[in-house]
C-alpha positions in Angstrom: 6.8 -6.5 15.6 4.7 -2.9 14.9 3.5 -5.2 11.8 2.2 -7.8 14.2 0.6 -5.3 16.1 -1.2 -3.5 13.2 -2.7 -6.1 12.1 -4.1 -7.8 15.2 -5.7 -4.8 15.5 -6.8 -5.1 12.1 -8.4 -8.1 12.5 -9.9 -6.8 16.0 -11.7 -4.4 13.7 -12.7 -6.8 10.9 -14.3 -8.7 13.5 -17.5 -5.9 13.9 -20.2 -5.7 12.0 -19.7 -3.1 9.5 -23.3 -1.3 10.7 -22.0 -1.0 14.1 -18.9 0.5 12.7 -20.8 3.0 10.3 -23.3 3.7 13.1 -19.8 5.4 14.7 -18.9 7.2 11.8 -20.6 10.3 12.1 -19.5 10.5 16.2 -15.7 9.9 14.8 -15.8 12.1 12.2 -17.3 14.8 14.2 -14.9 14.6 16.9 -11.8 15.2 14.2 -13.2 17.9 12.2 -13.3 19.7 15.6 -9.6 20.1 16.0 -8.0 19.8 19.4 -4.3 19.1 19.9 -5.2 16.2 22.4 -4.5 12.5 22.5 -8.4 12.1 22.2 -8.9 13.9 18.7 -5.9 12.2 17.9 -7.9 8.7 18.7 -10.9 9.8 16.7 -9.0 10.4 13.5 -7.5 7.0 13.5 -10.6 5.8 14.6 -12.7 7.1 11.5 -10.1 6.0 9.0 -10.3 2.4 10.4 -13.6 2.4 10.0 -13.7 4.3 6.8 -10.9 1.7 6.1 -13.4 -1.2 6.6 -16.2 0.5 4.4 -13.5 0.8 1.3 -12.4 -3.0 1.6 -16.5 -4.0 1.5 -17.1 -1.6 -1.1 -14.1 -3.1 -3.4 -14.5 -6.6 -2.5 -17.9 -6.0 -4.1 -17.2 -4.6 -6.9 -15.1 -7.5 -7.9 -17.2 -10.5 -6.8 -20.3 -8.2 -8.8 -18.2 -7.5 -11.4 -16.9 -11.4 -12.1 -20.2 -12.5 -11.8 -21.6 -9.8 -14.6 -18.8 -11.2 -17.2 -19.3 -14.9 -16.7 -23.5 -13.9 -17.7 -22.1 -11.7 -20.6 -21.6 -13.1 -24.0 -17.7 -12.7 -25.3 -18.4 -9.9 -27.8 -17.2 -11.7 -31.2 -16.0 -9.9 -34.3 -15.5 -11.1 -37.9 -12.3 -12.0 -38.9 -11.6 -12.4 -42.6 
């Protein structure tokens, strides 16, 4: 059931653009690194880290579709075999 929940609100976040999301960065982050026992600093760091969460899926879904795409255009490197 908490699984459920998690990631419905996963894909409630997937569903932004990831420049809206980073344009709220900076607010999140800013809120958190000014501590405040409360329920609302509380929100922001969860907050950031879903978004920060977002930016790291991007950035490594990248790096492997560029990366499978640079070794289809690269030769096999070939040695001699005697």
């Amino acid at each position: 059931m908490i699984s459920e929940a998690i990631e419905r609100l996963a894909d409630r976040v997937l569903a932004y653009e990831e420049t809206d999301l980073t344009a709220l960065l900076n607010h999140f982050k800013t809120r958190m690194e000014q501590f405040e026992p409360t329920p609302e600093w509380e929100r922001a760091v969860i907050a950031y880290f879903l978004i920060n969460g977002v930016r790291v899926k991007n950035a490594l879904k990248h790096g492997k579709t560029h990366r499978r795409e640079r070794s289809s255009e690269i030769r096999p490197a070939l040695r001699l075999v005697k």
